[in-house]
C-alpha positions in Angstrom: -7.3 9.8 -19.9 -9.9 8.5 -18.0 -9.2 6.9 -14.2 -11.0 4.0 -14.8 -8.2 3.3 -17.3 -5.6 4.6 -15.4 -3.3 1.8 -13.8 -2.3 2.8 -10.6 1.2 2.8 -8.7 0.4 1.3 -5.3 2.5 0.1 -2.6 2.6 -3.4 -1.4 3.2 -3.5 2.7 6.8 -3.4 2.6 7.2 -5.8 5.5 4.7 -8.3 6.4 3.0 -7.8 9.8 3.5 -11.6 11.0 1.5 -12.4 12.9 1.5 -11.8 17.2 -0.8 -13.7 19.6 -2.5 -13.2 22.7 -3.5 -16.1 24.9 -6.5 -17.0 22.9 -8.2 -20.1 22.9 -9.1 -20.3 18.9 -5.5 -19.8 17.2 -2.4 -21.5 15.2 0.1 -23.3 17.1 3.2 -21.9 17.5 4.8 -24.5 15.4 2.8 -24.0 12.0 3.3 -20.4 12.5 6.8 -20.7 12.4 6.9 -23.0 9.7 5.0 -20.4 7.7 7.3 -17.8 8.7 10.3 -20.0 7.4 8.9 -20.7 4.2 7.6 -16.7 3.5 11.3 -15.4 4.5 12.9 -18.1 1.8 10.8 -16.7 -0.2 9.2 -20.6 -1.2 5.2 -19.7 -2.4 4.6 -23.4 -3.4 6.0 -24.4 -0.1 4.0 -21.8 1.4 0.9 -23.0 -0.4 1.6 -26.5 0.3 2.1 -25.8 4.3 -1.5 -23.6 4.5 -3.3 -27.0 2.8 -1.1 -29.4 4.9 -1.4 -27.5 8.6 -5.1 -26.8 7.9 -5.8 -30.0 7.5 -4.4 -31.1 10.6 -5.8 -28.5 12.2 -2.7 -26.1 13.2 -3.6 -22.9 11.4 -6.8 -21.3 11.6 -8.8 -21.4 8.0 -8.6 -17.3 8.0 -4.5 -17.9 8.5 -4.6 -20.4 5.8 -6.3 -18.6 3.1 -4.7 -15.2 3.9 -1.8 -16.9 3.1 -2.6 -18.3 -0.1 -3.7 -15.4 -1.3 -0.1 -14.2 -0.9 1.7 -16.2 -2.2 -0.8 -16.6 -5.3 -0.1 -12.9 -5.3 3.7 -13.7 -5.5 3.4 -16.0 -8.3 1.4 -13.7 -10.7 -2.1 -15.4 -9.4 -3.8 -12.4 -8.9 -7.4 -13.3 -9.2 -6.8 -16.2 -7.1 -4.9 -14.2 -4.0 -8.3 -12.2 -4.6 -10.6 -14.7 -3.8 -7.9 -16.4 -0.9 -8.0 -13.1 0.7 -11.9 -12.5 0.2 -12.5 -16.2 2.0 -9.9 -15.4 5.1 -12.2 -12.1 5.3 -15.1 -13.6 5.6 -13.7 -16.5 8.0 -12.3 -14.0 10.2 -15.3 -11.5 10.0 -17.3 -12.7 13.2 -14.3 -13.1 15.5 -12.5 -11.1 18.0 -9.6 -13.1 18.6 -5.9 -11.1 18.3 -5.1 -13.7 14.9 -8.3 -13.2 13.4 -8.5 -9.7 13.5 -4.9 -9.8 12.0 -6.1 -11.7 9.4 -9.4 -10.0 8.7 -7.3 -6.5 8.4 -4.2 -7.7 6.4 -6.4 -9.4 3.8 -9.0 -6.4 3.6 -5.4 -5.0 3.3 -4.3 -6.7 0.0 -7.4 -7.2 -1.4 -8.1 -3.1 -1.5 -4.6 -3.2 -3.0 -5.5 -5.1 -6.1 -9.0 -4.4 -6.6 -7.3 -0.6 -6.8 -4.6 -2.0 -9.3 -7.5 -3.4 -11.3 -9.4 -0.4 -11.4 -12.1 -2.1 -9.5 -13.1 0.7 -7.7 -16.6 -0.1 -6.7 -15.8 -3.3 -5.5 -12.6 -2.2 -3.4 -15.0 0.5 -1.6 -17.9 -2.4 -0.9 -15.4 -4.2 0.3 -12.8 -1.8 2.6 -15.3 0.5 4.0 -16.9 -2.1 6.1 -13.9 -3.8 7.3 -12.5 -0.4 8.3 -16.4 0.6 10.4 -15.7 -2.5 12.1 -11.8 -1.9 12.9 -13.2 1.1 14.6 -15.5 -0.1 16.4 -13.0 -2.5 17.9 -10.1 0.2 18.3 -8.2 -1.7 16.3 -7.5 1.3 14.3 -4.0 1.9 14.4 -2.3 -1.0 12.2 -0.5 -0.1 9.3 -2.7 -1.9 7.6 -5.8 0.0 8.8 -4.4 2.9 7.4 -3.4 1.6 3.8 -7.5 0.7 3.5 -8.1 4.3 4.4 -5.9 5.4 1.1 -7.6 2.8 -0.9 -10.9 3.7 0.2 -9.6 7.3 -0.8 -7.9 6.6 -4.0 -11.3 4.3 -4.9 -13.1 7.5 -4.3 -11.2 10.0 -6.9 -10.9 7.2 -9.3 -14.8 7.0 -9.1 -14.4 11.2 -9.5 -16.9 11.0 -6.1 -16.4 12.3 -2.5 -13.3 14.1 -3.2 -13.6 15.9 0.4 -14.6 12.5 1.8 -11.3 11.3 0.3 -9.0 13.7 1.5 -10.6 13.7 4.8 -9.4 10.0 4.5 -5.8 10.9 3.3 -5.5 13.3 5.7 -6.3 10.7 8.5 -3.9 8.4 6.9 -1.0 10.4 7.2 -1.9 11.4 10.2 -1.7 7.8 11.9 1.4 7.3 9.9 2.6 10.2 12.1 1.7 8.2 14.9 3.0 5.1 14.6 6.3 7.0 13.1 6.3 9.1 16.5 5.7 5.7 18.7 8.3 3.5 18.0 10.8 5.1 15.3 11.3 1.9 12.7 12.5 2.0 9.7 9.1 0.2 8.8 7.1 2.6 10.1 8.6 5.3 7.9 8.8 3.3 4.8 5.0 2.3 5.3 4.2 5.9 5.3 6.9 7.3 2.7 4.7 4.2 0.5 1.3 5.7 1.5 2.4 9.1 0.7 3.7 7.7 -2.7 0.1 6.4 -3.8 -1.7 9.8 -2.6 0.6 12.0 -4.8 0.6 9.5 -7.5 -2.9 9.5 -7.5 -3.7 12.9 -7.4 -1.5 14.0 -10.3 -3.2 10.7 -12.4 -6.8 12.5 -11.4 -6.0 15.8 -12.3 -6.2 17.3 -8.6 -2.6 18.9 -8.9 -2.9 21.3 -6.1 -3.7 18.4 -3.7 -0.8 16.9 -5.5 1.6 19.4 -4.1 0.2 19.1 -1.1 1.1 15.6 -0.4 4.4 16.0 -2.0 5.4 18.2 0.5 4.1 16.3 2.7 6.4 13.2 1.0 9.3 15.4 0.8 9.7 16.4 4.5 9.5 12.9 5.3 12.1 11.9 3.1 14.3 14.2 4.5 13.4 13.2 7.8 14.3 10.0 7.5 17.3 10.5 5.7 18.7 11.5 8.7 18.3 7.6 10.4 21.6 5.9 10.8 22.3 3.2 7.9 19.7 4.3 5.0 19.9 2.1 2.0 20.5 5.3 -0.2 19.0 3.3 -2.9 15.9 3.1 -1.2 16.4 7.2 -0.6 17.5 7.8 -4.6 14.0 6.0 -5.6 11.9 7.9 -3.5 13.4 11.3 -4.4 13.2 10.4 -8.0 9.5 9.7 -7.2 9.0 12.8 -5.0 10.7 15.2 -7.9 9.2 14.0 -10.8 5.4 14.1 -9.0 6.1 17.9 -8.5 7.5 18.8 -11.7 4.0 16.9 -13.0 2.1 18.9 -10.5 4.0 22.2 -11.4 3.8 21.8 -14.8 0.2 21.3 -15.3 -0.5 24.3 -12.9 1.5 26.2 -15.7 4.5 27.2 -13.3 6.9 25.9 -16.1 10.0 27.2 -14.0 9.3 25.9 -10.8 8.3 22.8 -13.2 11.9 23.0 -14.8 13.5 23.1 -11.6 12.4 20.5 -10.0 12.6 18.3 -13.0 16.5 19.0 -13.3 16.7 17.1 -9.8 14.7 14.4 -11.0 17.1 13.5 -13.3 20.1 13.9 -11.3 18.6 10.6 -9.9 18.8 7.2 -10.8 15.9 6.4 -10.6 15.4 8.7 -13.4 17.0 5.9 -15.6 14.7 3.3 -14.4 11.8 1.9 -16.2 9.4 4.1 -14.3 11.4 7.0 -13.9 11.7 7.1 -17.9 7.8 6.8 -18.5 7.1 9.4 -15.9 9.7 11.7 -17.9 7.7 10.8 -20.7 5.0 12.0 -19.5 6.3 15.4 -18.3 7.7 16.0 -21.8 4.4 15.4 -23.5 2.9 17.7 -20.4 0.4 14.6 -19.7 0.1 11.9 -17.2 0.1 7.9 -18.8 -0.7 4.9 -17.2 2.9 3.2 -17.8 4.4 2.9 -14.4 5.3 0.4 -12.2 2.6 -1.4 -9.5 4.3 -1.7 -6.7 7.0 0.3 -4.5 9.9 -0.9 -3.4 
C-alpha cells in the first residue's frame, strides 16, 4: 500500500497541559480559566464551546485561548475540519507573542493540528505548518513541552509518509525520545511516561506501515524497555499496561516477520495473543495483518 493511503495510529496528548501563567500583562483571568477547566474535566464540549464565545466576548480569555479551545472540543465531537481551522486561527493569534499563555497556545494547537493533518494523510500541509512553529519554539527555548516534542514525531512521520528525508526523520525521532527521556528523568509522572510510551507507539507504528522494519525494531525496543520500566511504578492501571504490550508485541512480530525471521516472528506473536488487547478491535486487524504477512490501514486513531 501506498502511505498516502495509509491511516495512521496517532496518539492524542493523554492529559491536557492546562494552562500555567506567569504575571503577564496580556492573559485570561483566573476565573474563565477555571471555568474552562470545569467544563473540559465534565467532559461538556457544547459547554465548552459556549464558554470560549461567551468569555471572549467579555473579554476574559485571550482569542488564541478561545479558539484553541474550540478546536478541541470540535475535535471531541467528531468536527474535525473545524478543530482544524480553530486550532490554525489560535496559531496565528498567538504567533507574534511571547507571553507564557500564548506560547501555550501557539504550541498545543501546532500540537493537535500536526495530529490531524497526519491522521488525514495531509502530509505536506502538517510539515508547512509544524516545522515553523517548532524553529520558533527553539528560538525561544521553549523546547521542552511535551508538546514540542509530539510536532517533532509529526514532522517525522510527515516526512516517511512523503518517502523524503528519512535521515532527517529519524534525526527527529531520535530527538523526540530523547526529550521524552528528559522530562521522564525530571519529574517521574505517570504523564510523562504515558506521553512518551504514546510517542514511541506512533514511531513503531509508523515505521512498520512504511516498510522501514529495521527502524521498526529499533523503536520497539526502545518501547519495550519503557514499558517495563514503568511497570515497575506503584498503582499501574494494568489495562493501560496489557494495551501497550499488545501493541509493543504485535509491532515486532510485524517487524520480524517481514525481515523473514519467521521464529523470532512466531514468538513474539504467541505473547501478543496472550493479551487482551489481542481481542480488541485493533488488536484483531493487526493479527490480520500478520497472517496475511502485510500491513493494512484498519487500526484505531488514537491511543489510549
Amino acid at each position: 500500500m501506498t502511505m498516502s493511503k495509509a491511516r495512521i495510529l496517532l496518539a492524542a496528548t493523554l492529559a491536557v497541559m492546562m494552562l500555567t501563567f506567569s504575571g503577564c500583562t496580556s492573559r485570561s483571568t483566573d476565573e474563565a480559566v477555571q471555568l474552562m477547566k470545569k467544563a473540559y474535566k465534565s467532559k461538556d464540549y457544547n459547554r465548552l464551546m459556549a464558554l470560549a464565545d461567551s468569555l471572549q466576548d467579555e473579554g476574559d480569555l485571550l482569542p488564541s485561548t478561545a479558539d484553541y479551545w474550540r478546536g478541541y472540543a470540535c475535535d471531541r465531537m467528531k468536527r474535525k475540519q473545524e478543530a482544524v481551522s480553530y486550532w490554525q486561527r489560535s496559531i496565528d493569534e498567538a504567533a507574534k507573542s511571547e507571553t507564557d499563555e500564548e506560547v501555550e497556545n501557539y504550541v498545543r494547537s501546532a500540537s493537535r493540528m500536526a495530529n490531524q493533518l497526519c491522521i488525514d494523510g495531509n502530509y505536506e500541509e502538517a510539515l508547512k505548518m509544524a516545522k515553523p512553529v517548532v524553529a520558533r519554539l527553539e528560538q525561544l527555548k521553549c523546547d521542552n513541552s511535551s508538546d514540542y516534542i509530539n510536532l517533532l514525531i509529526y514532522i517525522g512521520l510527515s516526512q516517511v509518509g512523503l518517502g523524503q528525508a528519512e535521515d532527517e526523520a529519524h534525526q527527529g525521532f531520535q530527538l523526540a525520545c530523547e526529550k521524552h527521556r528528559q522530562l521522564i528523568d525530571s519529574n517521574h509522572s505517570d504523564d510523562a511516561y504515558k506521553d512518551a510510551i504514546a510517542g514511541l507507539v506512533n514511531i513503531a507504528y509508523y515505521c512498520v506501515m512504511a516498510g522501514k522494519y529495521e527502524p521498526a525494531l529499533y523503536y520497539t525496543r526502545n518501547f519495550g524497555e519503557l514499558l517495563i520500566e514503568y511497570e515497575q511504578r506503584p498503582g499501574v492501571d494494568s489495562s493501560y499496561i496489557d494495551r501497550q504490550v499488545g501493541r509493543f508485541t504485535i509491532y515486532k512480530s510485524l517487524a520480524q516477520n517481514n525481515l523473514g525471521r519467521k521464529a523470532d516472528a512466531e514468538a513474539t506473536y504467541k505473547a501478543f495473543l496472550e493479551t487482551k488487547f489481542s481481542q480488541s478491535a485493533e488488536g484483531k486487524a493487526m493479527a490480520k495483518n500478520y497472517k496475511a504477512g502485510i500491513v493494512e490501514d484498519e487500526v484505531a486513531e488514537e491511543v489510549e
